[in-house]
N, C-alpha and C positions, 0 to 999 in steps of 0.2 A: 526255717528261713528267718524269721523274726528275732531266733538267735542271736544266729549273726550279722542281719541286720543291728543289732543292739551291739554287739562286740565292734563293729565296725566302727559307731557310735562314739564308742568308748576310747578309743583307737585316734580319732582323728579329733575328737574335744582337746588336748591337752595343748597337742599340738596349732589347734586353730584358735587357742583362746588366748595365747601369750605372743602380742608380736614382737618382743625380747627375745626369744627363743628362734633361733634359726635350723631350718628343717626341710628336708626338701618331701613330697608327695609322690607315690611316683603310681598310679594305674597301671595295668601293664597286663597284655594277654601274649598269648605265646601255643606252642604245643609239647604235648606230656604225652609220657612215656608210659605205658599202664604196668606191666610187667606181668609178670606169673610168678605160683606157689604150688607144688610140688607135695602133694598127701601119700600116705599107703593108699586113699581111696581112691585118689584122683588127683587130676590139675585145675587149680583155679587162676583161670587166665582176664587179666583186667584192659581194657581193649585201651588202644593210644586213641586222644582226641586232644581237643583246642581245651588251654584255661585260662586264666585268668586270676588275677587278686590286684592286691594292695600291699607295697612297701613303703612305712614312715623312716626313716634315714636322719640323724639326729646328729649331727657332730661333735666328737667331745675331744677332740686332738688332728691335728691339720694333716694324718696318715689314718686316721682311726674314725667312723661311723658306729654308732649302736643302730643295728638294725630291728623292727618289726614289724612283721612279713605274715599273708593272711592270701592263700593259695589255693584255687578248688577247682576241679575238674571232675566233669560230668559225664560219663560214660556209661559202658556197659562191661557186666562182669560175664563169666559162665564158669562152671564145673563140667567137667568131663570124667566119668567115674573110670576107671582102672578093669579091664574086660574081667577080671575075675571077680567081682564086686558088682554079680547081677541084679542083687535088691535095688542097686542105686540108680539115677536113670539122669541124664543130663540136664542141666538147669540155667537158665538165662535170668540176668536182674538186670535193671537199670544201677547205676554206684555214684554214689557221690563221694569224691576223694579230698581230703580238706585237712592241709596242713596250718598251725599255730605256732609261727615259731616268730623265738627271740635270738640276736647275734652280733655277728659284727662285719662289718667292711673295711678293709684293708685296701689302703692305696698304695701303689706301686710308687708313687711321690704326688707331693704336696701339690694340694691340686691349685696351681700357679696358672697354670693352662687350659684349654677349651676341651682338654681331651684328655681323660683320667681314667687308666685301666684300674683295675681293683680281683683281687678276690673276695669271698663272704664264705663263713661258718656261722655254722646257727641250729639251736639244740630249741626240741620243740615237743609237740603231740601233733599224731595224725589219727583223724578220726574216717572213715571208712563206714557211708550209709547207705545201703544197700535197701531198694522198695518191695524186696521178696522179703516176704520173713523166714524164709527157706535157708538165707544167709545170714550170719549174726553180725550184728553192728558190732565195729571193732574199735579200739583206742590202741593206739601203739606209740610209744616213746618213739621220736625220730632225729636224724641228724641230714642237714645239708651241707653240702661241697659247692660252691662255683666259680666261676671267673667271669668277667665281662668289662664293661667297658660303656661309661659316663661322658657324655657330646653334648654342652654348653653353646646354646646358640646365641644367648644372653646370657645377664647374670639371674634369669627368673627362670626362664624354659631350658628343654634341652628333653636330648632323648637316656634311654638306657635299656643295653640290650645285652641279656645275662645267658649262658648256659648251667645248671646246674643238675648235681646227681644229689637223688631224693632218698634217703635210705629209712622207712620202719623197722623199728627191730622189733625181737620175739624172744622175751626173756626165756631163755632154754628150761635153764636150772642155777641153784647156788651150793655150791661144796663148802665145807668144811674140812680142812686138812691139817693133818700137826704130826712131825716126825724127826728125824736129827736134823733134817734139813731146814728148820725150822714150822712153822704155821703161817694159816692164812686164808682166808677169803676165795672161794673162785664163784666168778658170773660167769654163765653161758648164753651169749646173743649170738641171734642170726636175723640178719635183713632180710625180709617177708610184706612184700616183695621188694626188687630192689626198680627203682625208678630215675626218672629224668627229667628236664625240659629245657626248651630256649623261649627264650620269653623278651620283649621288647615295651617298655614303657613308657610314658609322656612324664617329665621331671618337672614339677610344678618347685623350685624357693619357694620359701615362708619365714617369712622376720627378719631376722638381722639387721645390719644399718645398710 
């Protein structure tokens, strides 16, 4: 916890120390999607619950935001072994799910008005901590997809309320190939597991004139 307490830290100093800098804050909890993963031994299934984070929203173009996004939800995970897989025997943990990602916001048009739809992409790590040691603490490379939709009630406050699809990936393998057809590289990713959320924020401005 101290962690992230400190990354948060980190996170929201650059932004609060320069009032040149214009930036919106946005708190924001919501409900997530846990998903499932699919073993020869079994199913590991991560239960839906409420979560929560932090988006700093940064403008560098009057269609275009850099986004950074700090996303976690607390739940619970289990394994269910595969009935032929009698050594194994069914396991519950507490999870903690905690995405790091950086990206971008896309406006559908220059936000002139009180009311700015957008989509967001944004490439990250997700870290997966689990209070059994039964289950291993995971890092996974991740990406998100969303859409939503930016409500100015002033030019300080305002709301924002976003869906988006959560994906971890899980480096398969990398090939080597070279033939008449030429040569190349191959990665194999699969989303592990794949996820979700709608989530709704308080939009705090910061700086500008």
């Amino acid at each position: 916890m101290k962690k992230l307490n400190i990354l948060l830290m980190i996170l929201l100093f650059p932004a609060m120390l320069s009032a040149q800098i214009s930036a919106d804050l946005v708190p924001f909890a919501g409900y997530m999607f846990g998903g499932s993963i699919n073993y020869y031994e079994g199913k590991v299934k991560i239960d839906d619950a409420m979560n929560y984070g932090l988006a700093i929203m940064v403008p560098v173009h009057d269609l275009l935001d850099v986004e950074v996004n700090y996303t976690r939800m607390q739940s619970n995970a289990s394994f269910t072994p595969n009935p032929y897989y009698s050594d194994l025997e069914y396991t519950e943990t507490s999870l903690a799910t905690n995405y790091f990602h950086v990206g971008g916001i896309s406006k559908f048009y220059s936000q002139s008005t009180q009311v700015t739809p957008f989509s967001s992409v944004s490439l990250g790590a997700t870290w997966f901590s689990p209070s059994d040691a039964s289950f291993n603490t995971v890092w996974r490379f991740s990406a998100n997809l969303g859409l939503g939709v930016k409500v100015m009630f002033t030019d300080r406050v305002g709301i924002m309320l976003r869906g988006r699809l959560m994906m971890p990936m899980y480096l398969g393998g990398v090939s080597i190939y070279a033939g008449t057809g030429g040569s190349g590289v191959g990665v194999n990713t699969f989303v592990t597991p794949l996820q979700g959320d709608f989530n709704g924020g308080l939009v705090i401005s910061l700086g500008g004139n």
